[in-house]
VMD Tcl script that builds the backbone (N, CA, C; Angstrom):
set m [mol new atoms 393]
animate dup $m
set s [atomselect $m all]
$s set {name element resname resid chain x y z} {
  {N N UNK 1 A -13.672 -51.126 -20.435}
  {CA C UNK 1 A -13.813 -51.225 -18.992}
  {C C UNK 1 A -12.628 -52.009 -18.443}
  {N N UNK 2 A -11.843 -51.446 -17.422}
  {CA C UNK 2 A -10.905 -52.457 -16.867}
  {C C UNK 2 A -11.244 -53.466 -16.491}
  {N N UNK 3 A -10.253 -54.724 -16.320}
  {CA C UNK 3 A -10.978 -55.793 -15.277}
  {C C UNK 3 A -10.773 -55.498 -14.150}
  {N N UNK 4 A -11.683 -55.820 -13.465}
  {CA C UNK 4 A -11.761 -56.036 -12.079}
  {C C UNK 4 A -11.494 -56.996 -10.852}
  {N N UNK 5 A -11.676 -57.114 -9.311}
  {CA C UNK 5 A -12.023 -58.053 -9.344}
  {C C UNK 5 A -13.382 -58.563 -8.536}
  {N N UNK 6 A -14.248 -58.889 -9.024}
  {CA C UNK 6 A -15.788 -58.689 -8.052}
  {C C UNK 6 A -16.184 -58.924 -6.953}
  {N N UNK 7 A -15.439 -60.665 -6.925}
  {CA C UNK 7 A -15.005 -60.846 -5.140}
  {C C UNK 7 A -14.732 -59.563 -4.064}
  {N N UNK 8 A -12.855 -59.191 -4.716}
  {CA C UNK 8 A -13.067 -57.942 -3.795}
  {C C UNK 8 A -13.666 -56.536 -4.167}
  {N N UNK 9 A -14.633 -56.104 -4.818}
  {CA C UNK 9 A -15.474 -55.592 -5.018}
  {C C UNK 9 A -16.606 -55.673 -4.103}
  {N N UNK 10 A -17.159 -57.100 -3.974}
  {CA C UNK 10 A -18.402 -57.209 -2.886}
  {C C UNK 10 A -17.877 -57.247 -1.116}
  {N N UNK 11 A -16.251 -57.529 -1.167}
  {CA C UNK 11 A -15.703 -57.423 0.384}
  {C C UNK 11 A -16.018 -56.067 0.407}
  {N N UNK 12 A -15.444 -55.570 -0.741}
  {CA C UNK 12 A -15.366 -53.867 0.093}
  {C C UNK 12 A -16.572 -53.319 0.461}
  {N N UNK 13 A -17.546 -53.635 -0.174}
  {CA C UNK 13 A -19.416 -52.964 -0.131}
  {C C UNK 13 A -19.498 -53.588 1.344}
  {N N UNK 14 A -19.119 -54.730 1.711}
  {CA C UNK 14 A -19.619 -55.486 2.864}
  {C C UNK 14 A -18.796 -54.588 3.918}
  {N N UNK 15 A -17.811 -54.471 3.624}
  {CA C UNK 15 A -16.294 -53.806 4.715}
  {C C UNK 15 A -17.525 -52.286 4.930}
  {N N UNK 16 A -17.805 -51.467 4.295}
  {CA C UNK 16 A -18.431 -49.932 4.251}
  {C C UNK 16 A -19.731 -50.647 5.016}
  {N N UNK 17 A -20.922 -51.322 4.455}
  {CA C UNK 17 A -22.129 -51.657 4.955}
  {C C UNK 17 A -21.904 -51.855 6.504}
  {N N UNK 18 A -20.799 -52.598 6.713}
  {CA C UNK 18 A -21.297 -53.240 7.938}
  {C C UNK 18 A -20.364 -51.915 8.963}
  {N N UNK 19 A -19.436 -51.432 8.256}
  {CA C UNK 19 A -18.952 -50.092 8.961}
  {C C UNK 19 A -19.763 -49.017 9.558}
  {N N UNK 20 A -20.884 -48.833 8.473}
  {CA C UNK 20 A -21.781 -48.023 8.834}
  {C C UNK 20 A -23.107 -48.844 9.648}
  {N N UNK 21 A -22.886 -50.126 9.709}
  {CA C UNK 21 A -23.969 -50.742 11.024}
  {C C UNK 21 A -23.489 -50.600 12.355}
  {N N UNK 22 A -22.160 -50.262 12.346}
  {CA C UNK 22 A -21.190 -49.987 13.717}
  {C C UNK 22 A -21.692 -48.660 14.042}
  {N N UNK 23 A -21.286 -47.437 12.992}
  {CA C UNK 23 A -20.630 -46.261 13.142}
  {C C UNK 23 A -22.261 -45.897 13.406}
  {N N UNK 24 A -23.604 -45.869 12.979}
  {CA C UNK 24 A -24.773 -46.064 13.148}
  {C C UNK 24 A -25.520 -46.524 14.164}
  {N N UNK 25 A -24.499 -46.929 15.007}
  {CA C UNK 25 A -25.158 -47.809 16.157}
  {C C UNK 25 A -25.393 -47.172 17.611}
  {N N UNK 26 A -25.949 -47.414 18.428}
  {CA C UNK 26 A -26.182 -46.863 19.878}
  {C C UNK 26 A -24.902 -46.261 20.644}
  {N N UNK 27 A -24.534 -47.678 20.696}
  {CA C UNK 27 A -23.008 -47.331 20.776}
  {C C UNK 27 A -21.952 -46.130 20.260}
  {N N UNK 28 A -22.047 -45.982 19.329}
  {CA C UNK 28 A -21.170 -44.970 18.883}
  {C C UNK 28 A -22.156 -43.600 18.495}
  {N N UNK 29 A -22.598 -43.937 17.025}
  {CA C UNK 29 A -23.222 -42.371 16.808}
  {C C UNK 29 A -25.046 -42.038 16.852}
  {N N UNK 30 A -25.746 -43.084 17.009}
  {CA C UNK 30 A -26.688 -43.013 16.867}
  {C C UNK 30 A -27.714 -42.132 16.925}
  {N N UNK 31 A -27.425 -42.333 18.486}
  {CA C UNK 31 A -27.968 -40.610 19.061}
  {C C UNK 31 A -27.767 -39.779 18.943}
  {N N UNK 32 A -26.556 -39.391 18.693}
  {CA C UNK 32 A -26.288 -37.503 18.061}
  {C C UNK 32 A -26.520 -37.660 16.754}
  {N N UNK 33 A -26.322 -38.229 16.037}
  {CA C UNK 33 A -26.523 -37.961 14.588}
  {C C UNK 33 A -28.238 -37.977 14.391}
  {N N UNK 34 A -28.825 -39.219 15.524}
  {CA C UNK 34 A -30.729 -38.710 15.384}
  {C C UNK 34 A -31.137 -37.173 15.512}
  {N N UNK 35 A -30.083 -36.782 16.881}
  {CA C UNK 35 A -30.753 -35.558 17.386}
  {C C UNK 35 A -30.084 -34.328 16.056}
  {N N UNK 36 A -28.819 -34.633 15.439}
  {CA C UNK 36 A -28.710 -33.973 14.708}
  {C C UNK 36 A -29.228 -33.361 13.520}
  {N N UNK 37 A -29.671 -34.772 13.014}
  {CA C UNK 37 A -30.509 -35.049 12.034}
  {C C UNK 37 A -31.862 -34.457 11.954}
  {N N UNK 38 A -32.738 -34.327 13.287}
  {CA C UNK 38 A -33.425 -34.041 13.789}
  {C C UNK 38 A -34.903 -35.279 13.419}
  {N N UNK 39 A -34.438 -36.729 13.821}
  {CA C UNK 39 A -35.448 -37.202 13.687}
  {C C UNK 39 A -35.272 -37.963 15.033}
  {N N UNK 40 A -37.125 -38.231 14.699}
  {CA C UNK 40 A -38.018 -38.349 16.358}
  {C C UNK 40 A -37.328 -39.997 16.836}
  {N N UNK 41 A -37.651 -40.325 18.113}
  {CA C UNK 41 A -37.370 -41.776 18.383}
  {C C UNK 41 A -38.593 -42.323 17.672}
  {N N UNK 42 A -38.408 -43.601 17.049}
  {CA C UNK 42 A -38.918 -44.393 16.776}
  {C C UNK 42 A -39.110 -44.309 15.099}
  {N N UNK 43 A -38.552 -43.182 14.867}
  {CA C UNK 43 A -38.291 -43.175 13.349}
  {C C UNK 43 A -38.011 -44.431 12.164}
  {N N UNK 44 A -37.051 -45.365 13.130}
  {CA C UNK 44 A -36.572 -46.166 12.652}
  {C C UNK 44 A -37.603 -47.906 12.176}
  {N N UNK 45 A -38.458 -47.221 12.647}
  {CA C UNK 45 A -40.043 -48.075 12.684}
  {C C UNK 45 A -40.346 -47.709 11.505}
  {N N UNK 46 A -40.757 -47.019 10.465}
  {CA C UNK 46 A -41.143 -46.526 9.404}
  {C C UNK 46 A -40.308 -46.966 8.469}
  {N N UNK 47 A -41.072 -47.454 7.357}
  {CA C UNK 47 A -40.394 -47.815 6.289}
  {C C UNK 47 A -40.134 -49.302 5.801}
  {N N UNK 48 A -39.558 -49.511 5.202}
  {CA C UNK 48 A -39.419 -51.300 4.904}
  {C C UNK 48 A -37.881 -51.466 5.345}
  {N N UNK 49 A -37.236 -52.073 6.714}
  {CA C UNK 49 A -36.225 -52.343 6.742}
  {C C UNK 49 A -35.071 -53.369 5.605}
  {N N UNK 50 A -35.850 -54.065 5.280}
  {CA C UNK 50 A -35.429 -54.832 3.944}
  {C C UNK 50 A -35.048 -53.924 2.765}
  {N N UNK 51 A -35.797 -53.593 2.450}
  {CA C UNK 51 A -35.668 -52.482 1.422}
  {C C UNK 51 A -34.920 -51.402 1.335}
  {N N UNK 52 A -34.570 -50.699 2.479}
  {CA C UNK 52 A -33.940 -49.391 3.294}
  {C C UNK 52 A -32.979 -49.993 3.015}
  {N N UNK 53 A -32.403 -51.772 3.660}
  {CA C UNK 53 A -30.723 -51.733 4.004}
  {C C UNK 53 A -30.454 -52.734 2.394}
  {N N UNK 54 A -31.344 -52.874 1.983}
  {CA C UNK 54 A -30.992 -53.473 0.146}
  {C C UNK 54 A -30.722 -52.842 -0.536}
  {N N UNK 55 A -31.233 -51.488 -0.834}
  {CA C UNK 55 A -31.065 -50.323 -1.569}
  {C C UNK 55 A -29.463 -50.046 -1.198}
  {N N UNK 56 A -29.163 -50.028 0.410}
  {CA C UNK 56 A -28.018 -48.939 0.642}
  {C C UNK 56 A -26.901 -49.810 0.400}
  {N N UNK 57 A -27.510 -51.225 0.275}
  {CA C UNK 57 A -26.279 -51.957 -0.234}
  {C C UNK 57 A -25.871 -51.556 -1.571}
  {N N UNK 58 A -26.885 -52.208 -2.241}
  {CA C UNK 58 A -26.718 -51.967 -3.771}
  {C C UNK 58 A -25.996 -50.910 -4.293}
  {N N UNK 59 A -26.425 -49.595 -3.499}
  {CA C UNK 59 A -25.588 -48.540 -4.200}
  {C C UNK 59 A -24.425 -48.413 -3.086}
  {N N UNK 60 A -23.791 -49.036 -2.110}
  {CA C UNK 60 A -22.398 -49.110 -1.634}
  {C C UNK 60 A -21.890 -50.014 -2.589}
  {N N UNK 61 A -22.276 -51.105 -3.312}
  {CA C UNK 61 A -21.516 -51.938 -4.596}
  {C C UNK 61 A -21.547 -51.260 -5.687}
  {N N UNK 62 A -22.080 -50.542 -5.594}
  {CA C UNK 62 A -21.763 -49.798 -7.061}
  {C C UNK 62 A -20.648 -49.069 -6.773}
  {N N UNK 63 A -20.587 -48.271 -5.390}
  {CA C UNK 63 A -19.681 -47.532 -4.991}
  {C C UNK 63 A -18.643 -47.865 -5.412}
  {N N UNK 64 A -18.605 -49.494 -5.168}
  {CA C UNK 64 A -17.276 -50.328 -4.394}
  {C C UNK 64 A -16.596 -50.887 -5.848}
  {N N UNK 65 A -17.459 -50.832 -6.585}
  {CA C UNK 65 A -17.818 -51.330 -8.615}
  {C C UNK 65 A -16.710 -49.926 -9.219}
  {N N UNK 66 A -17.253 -48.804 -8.948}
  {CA C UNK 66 A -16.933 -47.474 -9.614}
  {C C UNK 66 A -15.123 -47.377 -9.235}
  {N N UNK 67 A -15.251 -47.275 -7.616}
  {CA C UNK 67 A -14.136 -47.289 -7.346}
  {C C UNK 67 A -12.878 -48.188 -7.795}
  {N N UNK 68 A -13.125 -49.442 -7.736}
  {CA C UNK 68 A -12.097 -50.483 -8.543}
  {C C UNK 68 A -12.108 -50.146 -9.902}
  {N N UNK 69 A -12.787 -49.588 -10.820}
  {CA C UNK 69 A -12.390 -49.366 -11.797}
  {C C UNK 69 A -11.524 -48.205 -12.186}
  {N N UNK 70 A -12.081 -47.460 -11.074}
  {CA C UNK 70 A -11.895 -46.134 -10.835}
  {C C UNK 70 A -9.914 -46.013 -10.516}
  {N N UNK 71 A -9.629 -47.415 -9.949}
  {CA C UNK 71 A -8.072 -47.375 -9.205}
  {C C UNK 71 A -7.766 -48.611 -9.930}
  {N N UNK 72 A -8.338 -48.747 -11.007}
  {CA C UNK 72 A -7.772 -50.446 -11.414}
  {C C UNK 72 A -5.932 -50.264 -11.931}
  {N N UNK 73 A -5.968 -49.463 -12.568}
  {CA C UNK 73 A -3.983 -49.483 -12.553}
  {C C UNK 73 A -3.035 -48.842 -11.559}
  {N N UNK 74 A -3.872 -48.350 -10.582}
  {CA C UNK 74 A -2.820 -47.921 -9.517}
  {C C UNK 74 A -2.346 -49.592 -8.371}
  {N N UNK 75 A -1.363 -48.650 -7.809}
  {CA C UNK 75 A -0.811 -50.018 -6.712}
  {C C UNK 75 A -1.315 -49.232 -5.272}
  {N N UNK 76 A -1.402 -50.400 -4.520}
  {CA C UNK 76 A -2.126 -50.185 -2.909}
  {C C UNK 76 A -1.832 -48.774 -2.672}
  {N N UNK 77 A -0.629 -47.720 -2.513}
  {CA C UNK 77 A -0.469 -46.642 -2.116}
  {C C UNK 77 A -1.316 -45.607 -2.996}
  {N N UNK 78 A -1.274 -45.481 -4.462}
  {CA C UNK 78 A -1.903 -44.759 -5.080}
  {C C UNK 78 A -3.693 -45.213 -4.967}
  {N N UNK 79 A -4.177 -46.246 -4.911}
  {CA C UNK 79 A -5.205 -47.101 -4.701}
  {C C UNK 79 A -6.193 -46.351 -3.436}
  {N N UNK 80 A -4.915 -46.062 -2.389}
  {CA C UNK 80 A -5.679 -45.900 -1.035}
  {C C UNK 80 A -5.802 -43.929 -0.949}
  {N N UNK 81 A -5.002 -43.359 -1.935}
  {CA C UNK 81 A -4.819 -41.892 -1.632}
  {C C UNK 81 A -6.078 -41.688 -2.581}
  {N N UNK 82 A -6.164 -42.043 -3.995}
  {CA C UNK 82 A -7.350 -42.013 -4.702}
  {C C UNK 82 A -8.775 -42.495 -4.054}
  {N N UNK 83 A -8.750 -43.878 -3.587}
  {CA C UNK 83 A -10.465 -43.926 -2.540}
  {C C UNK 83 A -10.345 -42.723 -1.709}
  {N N UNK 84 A -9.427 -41.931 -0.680}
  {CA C UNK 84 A -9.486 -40.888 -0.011}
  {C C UNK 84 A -9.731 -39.862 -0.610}
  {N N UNK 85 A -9.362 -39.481 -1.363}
  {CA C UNK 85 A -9.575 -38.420 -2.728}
  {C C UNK 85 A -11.277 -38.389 -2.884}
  {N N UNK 86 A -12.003 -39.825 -3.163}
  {CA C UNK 86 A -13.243 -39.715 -3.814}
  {C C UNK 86 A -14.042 -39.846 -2.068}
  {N N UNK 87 A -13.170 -40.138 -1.752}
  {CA C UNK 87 A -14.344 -40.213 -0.244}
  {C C UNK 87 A -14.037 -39.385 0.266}
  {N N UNK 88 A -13.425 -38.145 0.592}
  {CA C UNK 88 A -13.624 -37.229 1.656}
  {C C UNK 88 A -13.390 -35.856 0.506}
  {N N UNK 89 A -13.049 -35.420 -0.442}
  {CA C UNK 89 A -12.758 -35.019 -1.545}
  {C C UNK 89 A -14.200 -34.250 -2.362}
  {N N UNK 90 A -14.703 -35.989 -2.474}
  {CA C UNK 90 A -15.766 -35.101 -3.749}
  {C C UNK 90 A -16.915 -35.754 -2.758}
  {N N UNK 91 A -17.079 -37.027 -2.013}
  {CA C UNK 91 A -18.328 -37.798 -1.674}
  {C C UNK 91 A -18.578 -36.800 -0.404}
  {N N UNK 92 A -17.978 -36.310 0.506}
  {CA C UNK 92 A -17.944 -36.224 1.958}
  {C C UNK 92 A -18.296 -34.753 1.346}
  {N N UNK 93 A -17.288 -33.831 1.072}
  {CA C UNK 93 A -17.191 -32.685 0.717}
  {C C UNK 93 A -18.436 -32.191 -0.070}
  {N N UNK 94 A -19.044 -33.055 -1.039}
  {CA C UNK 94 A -20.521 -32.433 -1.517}
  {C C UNK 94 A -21.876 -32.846 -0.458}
  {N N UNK 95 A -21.711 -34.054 -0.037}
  {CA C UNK 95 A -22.263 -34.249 1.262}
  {C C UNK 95 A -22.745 -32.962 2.309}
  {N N UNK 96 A -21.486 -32.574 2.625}
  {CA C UNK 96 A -21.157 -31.613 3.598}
  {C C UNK 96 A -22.080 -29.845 3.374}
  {N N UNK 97 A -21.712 -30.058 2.092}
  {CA C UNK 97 A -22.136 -28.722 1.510}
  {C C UNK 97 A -23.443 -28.651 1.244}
  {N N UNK 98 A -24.242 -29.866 1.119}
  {CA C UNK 98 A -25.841 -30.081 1.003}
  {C C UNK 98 A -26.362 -29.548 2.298}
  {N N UNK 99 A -25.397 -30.457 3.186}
  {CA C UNK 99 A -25.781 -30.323 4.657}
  {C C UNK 99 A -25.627 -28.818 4.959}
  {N N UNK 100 A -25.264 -27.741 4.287}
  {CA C UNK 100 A -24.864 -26.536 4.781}
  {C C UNK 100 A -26.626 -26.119 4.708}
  {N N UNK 101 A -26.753 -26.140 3.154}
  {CA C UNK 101 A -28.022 -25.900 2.468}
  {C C UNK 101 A -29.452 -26.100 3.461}
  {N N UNK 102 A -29.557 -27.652 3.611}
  {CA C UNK 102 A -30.546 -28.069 4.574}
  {C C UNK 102 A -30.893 -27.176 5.803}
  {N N UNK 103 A -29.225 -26.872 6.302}
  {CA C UNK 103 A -29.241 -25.681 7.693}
  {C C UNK 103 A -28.972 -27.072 8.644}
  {N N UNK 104 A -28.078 -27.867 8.468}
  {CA C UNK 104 A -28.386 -29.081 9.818}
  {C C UNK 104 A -26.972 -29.027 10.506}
  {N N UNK 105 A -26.669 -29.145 11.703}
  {CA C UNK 105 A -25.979 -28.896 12.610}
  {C C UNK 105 A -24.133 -29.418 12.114}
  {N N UNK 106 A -23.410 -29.171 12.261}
  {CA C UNK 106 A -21.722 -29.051 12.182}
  {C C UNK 106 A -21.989 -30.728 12.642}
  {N N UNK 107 A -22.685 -30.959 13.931}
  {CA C UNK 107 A -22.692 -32.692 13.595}
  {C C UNK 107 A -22.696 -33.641 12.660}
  {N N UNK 108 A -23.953 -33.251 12.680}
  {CA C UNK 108 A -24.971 -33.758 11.135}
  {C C UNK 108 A -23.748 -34.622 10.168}
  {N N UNK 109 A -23.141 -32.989 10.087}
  {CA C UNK 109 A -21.996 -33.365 8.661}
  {C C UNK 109 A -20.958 -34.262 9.062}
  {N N UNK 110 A -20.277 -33.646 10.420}
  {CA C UNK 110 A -19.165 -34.804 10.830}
  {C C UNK 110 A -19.289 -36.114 10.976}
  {N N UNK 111 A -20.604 -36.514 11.390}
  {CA C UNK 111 A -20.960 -37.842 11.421}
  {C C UNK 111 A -20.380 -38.609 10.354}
  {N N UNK 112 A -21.644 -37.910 9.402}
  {CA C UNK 112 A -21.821 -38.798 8.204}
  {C C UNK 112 A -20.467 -38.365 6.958}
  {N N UNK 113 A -20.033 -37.187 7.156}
  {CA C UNK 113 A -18.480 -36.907 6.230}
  {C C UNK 113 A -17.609 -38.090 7.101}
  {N N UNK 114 A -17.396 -38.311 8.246}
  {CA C UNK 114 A -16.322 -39.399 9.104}
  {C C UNK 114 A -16.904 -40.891 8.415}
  {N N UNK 115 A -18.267 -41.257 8.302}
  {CA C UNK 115 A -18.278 -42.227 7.706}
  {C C UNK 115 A -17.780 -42.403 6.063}
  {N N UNK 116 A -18.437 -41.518 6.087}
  {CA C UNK 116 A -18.380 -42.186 4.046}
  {C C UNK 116 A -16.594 -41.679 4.044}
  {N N UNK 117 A -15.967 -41.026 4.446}
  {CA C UNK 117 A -14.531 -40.990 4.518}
  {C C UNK 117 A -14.094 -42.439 4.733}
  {N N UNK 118 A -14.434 -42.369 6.061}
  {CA C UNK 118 A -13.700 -44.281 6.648}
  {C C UNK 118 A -14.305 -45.028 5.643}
  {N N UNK 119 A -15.235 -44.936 5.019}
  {CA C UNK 119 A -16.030 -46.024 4.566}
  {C C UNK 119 A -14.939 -46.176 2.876}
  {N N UNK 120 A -14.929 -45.174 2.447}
  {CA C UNK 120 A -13.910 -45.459 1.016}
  {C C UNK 120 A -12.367 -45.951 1.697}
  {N N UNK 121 A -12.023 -45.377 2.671}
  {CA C UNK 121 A -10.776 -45.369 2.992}
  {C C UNK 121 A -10.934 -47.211 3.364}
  {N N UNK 122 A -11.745 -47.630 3.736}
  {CA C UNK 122 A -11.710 -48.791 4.298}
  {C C UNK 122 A -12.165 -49.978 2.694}
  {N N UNK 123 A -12.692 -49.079 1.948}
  {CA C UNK 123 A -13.081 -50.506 0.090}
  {C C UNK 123 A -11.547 -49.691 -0.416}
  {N N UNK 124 A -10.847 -48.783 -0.070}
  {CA C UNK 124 A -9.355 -48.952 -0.796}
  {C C UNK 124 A -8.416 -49.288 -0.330}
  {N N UNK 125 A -8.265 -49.806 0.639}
  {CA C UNK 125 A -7.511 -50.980 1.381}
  {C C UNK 125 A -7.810 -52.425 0.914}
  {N N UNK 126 A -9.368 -52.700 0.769}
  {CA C UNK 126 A -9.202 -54.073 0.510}
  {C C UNK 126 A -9.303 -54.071 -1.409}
  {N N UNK 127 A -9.070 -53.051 -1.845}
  {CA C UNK 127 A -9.528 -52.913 -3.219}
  {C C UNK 127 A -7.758 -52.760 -3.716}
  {N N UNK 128 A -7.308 -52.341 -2.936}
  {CA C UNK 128 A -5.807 -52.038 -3.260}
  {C C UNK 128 A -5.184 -53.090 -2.808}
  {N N UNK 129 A -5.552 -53.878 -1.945}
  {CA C UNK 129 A -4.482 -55.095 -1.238}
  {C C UNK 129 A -5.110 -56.622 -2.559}
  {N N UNK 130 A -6.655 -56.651 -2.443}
  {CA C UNK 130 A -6.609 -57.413 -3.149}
  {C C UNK 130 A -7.485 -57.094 -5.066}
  {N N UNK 131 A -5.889 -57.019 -5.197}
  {CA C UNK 131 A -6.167 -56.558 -6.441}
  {C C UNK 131 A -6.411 -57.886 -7.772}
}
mol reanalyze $m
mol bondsrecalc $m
mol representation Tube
mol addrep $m
């Protein structure tokens, strides 16, 4: 296993998490991606919020885990074309193609392909700067 480094490992999970508390938000996509999605208001009532945003951490650090190992001998330029590679490439792009399956709207996908894109593009910046 390469070394790593875990510090910036847990920036980058935090850099994606809290990206997607933005990109998720009223403000920006909330509402089209609900209506896209096709779930009701108040959806967001259901469920264990603790649990919901612990889980999505956990597996954005793994993300953020895979990826640094994933770019551990490249330098910042190769670092940042490879997270783009796995985030819009294979993560966004199989994403996308589920979303074909489901039948859910050309939104649906752009939403959430624009996040998890920004979202790697944004743990291989700080995964490539602090190496």
């Amino acid at each position: 296993m390469p070394a790593v480094n875990w510090l910036a490992i847990f920036v980058a999970a935090m850099g994606m998490f809290v990206l997607g508390a933005v990109w998720f938000s009223t403000p920006v996509f909330l509402k089209p991606w609900m209506k896209a999605a096709g779930l009701p208001e108040g959806y967001d009532q259901k469920g264990s919020v603790p649990v919901i945003f612990g889980t999505a951490f956990v597996m954005i650090f793994i993300m953020a885990a895979l990826l640094a190992m994933f770019t551990a001998p490249l330098d910042f330029g190769g670092t940042l074309a490879a997270s783009l590679a796995a985030g819009f490439g294979w993560a966004s792009l199989s994403f996308w193609m589920l979303s074909l399956f489901e039948r859910k709207p050309l939104t649906y996908a752009l939403i959430n392909v624009g996040y998890i894109t920004a979202g790697f593009a944004l743990m291989g910046v700080v995964l490539g700067v602090w190496k």
